[in-house]
VEXDREN-2710 file (C-alpha; in Angstrom, 1 decimal):
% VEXDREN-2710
k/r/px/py/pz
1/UNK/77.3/69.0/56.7
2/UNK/80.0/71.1/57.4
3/UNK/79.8/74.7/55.5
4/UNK/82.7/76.7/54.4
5/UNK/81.6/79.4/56.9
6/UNK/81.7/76.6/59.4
7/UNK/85.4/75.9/57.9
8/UNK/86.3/79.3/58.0
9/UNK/85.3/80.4/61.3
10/UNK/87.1/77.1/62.8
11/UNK/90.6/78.0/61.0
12/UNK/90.1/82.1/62.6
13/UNK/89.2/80.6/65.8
14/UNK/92.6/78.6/65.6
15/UNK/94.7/81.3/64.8
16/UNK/93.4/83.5/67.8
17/UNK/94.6/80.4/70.0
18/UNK/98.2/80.9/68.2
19/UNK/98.3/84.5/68.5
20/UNK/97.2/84.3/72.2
21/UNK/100.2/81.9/72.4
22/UNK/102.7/84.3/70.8
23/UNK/102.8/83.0/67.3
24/UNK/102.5/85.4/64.8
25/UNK/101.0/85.0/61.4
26/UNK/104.0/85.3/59.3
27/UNK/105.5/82.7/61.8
28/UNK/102.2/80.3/61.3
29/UNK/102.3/80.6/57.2
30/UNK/105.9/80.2/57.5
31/UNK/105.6/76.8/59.3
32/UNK/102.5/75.5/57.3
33/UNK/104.2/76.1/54.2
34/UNK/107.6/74.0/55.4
35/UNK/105.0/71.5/56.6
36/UNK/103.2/71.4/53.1
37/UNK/106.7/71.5/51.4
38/UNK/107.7/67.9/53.7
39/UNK/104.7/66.2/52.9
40/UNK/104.9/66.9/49.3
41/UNK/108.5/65.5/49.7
42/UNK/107.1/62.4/51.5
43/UNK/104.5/61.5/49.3
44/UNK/106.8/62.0/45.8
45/UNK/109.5/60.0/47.3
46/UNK/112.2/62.9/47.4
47/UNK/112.8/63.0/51.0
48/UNK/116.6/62.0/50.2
49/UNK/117.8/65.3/49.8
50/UNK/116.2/66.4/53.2
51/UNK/118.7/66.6/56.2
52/UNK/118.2/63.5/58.3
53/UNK/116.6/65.1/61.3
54/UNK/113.6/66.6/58.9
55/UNK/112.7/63.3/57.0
56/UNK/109.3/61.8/58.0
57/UNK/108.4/64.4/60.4
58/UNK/104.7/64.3/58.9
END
């Protein structure tokens, strides 16, 4: 069973991977949050106002 210590010490470790890779933290909420914002989209069906090139991307 998978605690949230477990969950939380995954997430941290995945962030020092983007950070070694040059992404910043404001750059990795940034692009979670357009990320969370598309699915939402997708799964309510409101992807028509989207530009073309961003609909289904997740």
């Amino acid at each position: 069973m998978t605690t949230t210590h477990d969950i939380v010490q995954k997430l941290w470790s995945l962030c020092h991977v983007l950070r070694d890779d040059g992404i910043t933290y404001r750059e990795d909420v940034t692009e979670r949050m357009w990320w969370q914002i598309l699915e939402l989209a997708k799964e309510t069906h409101r992807e028509e106002p989207l530009p073309h090139g961003y609909r289904g991307l997740v």
